[in-house]
C-alpha positions as CSV (number, residue, x, y, z in Angstrom):
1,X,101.5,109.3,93.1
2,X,102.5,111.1,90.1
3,X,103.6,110.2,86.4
4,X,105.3,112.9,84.1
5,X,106.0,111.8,80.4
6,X,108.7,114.4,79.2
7,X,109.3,115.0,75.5
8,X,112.7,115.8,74.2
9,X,114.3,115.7,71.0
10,X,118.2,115.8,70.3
11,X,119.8,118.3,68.2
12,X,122.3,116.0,66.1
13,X,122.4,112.4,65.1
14,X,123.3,110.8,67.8
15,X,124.3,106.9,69.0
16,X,123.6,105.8,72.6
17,X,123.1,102.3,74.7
18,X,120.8,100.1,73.7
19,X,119.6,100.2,77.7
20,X,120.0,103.5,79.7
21,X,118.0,106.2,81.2
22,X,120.5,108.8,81.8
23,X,119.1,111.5,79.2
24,X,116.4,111.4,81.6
25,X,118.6,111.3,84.8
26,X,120.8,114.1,83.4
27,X,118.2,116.2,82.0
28,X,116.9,116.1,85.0
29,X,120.2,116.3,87.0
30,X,120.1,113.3,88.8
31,X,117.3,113.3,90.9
32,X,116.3,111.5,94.3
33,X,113.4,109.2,95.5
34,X,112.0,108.9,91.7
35,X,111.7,105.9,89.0
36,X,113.0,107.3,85.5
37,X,112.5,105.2,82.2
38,X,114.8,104.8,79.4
39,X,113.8,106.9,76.5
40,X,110.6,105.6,74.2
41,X,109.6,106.5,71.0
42,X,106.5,106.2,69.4
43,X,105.2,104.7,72.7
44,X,107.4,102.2,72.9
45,X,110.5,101.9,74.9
46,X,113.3,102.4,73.2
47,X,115.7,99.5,74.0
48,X,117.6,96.6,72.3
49,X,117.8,93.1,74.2
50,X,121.0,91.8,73.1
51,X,123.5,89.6,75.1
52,X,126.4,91.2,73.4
53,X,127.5,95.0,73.6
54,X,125.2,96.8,70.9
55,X,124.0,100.6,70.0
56,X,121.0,102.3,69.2
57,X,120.5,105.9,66.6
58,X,118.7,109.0,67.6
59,X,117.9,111.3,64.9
60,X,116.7,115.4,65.5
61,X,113.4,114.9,63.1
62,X,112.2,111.9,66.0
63,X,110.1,113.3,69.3
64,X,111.6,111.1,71.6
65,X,110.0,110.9,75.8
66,X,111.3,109.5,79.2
67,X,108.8,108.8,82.4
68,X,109.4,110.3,85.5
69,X,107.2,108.5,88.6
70,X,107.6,108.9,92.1
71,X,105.7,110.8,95.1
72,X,103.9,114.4,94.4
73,X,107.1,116.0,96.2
74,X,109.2,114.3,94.5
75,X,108.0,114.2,90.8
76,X,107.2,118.2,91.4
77,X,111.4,118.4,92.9
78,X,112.7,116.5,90.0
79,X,110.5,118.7,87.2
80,X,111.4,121.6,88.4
81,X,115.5,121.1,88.0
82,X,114.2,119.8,84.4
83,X,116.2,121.5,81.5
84,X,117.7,121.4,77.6
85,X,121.7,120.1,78.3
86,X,123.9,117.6,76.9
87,X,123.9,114.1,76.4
88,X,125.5,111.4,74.5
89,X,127.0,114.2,72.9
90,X,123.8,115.9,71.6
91,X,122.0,118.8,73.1
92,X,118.5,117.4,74.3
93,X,115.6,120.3,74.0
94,X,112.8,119.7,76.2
95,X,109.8,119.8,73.8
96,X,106.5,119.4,76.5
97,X,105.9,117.7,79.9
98,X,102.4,116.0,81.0
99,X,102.0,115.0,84.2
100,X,99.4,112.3,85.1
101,X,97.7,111.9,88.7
102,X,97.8,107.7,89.6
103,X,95.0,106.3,91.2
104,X,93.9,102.9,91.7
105,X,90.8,101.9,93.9
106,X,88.4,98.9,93.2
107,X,90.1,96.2,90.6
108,X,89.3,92.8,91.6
109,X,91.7,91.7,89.0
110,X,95.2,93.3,87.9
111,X,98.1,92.5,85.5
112,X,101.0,94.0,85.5
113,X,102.5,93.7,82.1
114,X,106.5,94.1,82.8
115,X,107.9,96.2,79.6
116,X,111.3,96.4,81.0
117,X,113.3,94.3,82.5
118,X,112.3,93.7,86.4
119,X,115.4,92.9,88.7
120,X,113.2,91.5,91.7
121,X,115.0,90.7,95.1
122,X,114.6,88.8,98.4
123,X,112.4,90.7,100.7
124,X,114.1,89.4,103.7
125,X,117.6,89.2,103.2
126,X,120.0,91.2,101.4
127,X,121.3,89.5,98.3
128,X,122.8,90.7,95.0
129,X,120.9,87.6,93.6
130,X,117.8,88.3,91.7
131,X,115.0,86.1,92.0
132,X,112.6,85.2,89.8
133,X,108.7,84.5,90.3
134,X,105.6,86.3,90.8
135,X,104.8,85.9,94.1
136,X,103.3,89.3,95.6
137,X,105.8,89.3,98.1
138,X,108.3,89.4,95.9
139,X,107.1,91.3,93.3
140,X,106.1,93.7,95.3
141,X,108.5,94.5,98.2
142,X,110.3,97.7,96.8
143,X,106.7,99.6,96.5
144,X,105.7,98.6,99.9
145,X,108.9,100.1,101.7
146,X,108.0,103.3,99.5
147,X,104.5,103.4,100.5
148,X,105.2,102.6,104.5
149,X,109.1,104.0,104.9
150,X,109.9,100.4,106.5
151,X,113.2,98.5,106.2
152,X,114.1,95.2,105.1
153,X,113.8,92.9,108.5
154,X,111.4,94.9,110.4
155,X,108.6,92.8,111.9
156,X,105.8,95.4,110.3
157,X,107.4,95.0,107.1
158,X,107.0,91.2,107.6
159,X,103.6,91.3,108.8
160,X,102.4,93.3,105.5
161,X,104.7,91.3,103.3
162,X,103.2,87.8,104.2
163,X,99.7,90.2,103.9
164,X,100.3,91.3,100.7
165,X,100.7,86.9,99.6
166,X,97.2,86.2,101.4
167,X,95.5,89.4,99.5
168,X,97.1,89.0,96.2
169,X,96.4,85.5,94.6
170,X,98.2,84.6,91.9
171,X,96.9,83.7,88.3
172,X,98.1,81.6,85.4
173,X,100.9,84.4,84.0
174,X,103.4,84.9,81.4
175,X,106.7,84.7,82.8
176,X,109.8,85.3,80.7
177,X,113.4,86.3,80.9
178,X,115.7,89.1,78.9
179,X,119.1,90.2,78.7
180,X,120.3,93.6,78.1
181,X,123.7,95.2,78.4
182,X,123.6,98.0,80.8
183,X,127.0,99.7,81.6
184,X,128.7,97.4,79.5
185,X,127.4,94.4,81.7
186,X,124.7,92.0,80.8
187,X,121.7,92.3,83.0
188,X,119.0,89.7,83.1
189,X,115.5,90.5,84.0
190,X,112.1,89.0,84.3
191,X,109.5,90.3,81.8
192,X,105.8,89.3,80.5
193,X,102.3,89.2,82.0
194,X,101.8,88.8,85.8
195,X,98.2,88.6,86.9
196,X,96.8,88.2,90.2
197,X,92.9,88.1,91.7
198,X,92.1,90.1,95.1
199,X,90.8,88.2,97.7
200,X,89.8,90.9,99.9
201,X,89.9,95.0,99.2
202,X,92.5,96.6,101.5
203,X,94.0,99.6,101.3
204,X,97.5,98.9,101.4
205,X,96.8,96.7,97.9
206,X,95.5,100.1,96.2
207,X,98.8,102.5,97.4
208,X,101.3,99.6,96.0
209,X,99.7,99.2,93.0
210,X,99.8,103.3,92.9
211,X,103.3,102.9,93.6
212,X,104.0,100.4,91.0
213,X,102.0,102.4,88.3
214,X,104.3,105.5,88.7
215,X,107.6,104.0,89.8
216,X,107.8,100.4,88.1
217,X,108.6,96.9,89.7
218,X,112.1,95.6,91.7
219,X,115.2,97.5,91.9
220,X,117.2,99.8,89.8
221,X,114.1,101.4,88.7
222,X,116.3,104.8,88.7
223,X,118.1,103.0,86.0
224,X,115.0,102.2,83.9
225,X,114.5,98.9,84.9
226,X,110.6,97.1,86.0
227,X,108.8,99.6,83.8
228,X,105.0,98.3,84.0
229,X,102.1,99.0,82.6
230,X,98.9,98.3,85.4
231,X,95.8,96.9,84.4
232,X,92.7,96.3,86.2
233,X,88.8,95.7,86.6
């Protein structure tokens, strides 16, 4: 799995959402199969949690930067349609790309601190209700159909679900809950500091955490949301 950071910096003053990732998406012209953030600045990403319709300012002195994650193919496909264009009526100049290679192997204890919010779903039956917890299952179900190419219901997918709660045992966390506009609609997510233990080292454990290192947590991670930071020994 693969993490590119790309730096960009607008031309003009400019005002955008206080929660999107389409510079990213349209710099990028709307690519497939990959997680892109909304912009960050100074390391941080740059959003506003706000119940209420709000905006944020970009200014052409700033270095601003938007993650890419996803699969080799994929992160490699979306770079290379990567150029300066239009946004939120600026023009975005792409200023430097670094790419980062993920790999996980070893940890006998993560957390997965949740820096956007996560829209988590049920792993067994389609629902636009979002559910909030931090069991693995749960947590984890959108990076193990991207590291197997299973669907929702098959028995495999079921087997490796219920595997992934008897590997992954969860820790005292910190669980919270924020609300962003996105699109003009208010969005609740689940944020904070979820830590688990592993009971036994298996394979499968290493590519989702890969997977959630590059591409984030839950659905909508096109959109920006479930960006994580992984952390181990």
């Amino acid at each position: 799995m693969l993490l590119a950071e790309v730096y960009v910096s607008p031309e003009n003053n400019a005002i955008i959402p206080p929660f999107s990732s389409k510079v990213g998406k349209t710099l990028l012209i709307n690519p497939k199969n990959v997680a892109i953030s909304p912009l960050k600045y100074k390391g941080k990403y740059f959003i506003k949690y706000s119940e209420v319709p709000t905006y944020l300012e970009v200014f052409p002195s700033q270095l601003y930067s938007f993650e890419v994650g996803g699969d080799e193919d994929s992160v490699t496909m979306a770079l290379a349609h990567l150029e300066d264009r239009k946004v939120f009526n600026t023009l975005w100049r792409v200023k430097d790309v670094v790419v980062s290679e993920i790999e996980i192997d070893g940890y006998k204890k993560i957390e997965l601190e949740v820096l956007t919010p996560a829209l988590l779903v049920n792993p067994f039956i389609k629902s636009k209700r979002k559910i909030f917890t931090n069991r693995p299952s749960v947590v984890f179900f959108n990076n193990l159909i991207d590291v197997t190419g299973l669907k929702r219901g098959e028995e495999k997918l079921n087997y490796l679900l219920n595997r992934l709660d008897h590997l992954l045992w969860e820790d005292p966390s910190i669980v919270k809950y924020a609300k962003v506009v996105y699109a003009g609609k208010e969005v609740i997510g689940l944020v904070g500091k979820l830590r688990y233990s592993l009971t036994n080292e298996d394979d499968i454990v290493y590519k989702v955490l890969e997977s959630v290192a590059s591409k984030g947590i839950g659905s909508s991670r096109r959109n920006g949301f479930g960006r994580v930071r992984v952390r181990g020994d």
